[in-house]
N, C-alpha and C positions, 0 to 999 in steps of 0.2 A: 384444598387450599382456596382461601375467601382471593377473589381478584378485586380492584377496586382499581377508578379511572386517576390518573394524574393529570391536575390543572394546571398546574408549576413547578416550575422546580427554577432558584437561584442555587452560584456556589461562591464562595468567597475560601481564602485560604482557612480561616477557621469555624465556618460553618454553615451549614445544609438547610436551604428552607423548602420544603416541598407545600402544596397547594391540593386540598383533595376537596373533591366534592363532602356536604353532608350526608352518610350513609351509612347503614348500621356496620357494613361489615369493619368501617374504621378501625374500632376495636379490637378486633381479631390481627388486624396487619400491624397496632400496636404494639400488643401482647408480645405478638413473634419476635417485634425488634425489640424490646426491652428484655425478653428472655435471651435473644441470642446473643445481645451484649451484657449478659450476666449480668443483668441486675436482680436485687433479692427474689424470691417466689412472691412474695405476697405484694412486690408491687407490681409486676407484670400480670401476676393471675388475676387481683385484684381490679386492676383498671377497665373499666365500664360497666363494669358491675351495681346491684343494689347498694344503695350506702346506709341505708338504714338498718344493715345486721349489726349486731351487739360483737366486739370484740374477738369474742372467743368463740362465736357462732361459725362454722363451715360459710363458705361463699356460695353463693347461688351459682349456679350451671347456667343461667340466664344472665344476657347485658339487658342492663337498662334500655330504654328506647333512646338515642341518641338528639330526639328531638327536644329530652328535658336539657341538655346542654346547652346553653347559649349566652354568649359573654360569660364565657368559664377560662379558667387556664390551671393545666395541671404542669408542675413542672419535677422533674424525675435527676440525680444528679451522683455520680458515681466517676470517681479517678478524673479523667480529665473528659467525659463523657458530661455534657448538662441537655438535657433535652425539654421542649417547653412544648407544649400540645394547648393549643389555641382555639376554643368552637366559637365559632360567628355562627349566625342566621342561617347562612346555606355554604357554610364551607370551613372546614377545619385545614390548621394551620400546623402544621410539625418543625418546630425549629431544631438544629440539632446542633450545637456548638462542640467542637472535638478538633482533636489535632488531626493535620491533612491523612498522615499515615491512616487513620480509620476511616476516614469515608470512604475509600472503595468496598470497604464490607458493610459499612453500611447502608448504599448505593445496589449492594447485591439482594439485603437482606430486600430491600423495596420493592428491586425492580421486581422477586418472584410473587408478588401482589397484584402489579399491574396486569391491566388489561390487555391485550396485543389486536388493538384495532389500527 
């Protein structure tokens, strides 16, 4: 399991902003959470990946380097789940807008990411 540090975290009743450094493993602790709040395969498997494959082409088993990202925003949206993924310069931004009931799973899916320093 990729750990990755947390720089922030806001909460409001409708939604979660956490704060991460720019790092590759980003990726991989997005994946997880957009897989485990069911969103389709292809956009969890999908996200950091090459984007230059052709449609119907298999994904690469490689992320892109994460340093091509800057001033980007992906944003991902399912039932009452909207999620917005933010890269700046040196730090990516994960907004999460949801009804209160789901942040504590979502809050779990994170914490197993974090570092424990």
């Amino acid at each position: 399991m990729t750990n990755i540090k947390l720089l922030a975290v806001e909460k409001s009743d409708k939604h979660n902003s956490y704060t991460f450094p720019k790092v590759q493993e980003f990726f991989e602790v997005v994946r997880d959470l957009l897989k485990e709040l069911e969103f389709e395969h292809y956009e969890w498997n999908g996200f950091g990946r090459p984007r230059e494959c052709q449609y119907d082409e298999p994904l690469s088993d490689e992320d892109e380097d994460i340093k091509k990202y800057t001033d980007e925003m992906f944003t991902y949206e399912k039932e009452d789940d909207y999620i917005e993924i933010i890269f700046g310069k040196d730090k990516v931004f994960l907004i999460i807008h949801t009804q209160k009931n789901q942040q504590r799973k979502i809050s779990k899916i994170i914490n197993k990411h974090l570092t424990k320093n």
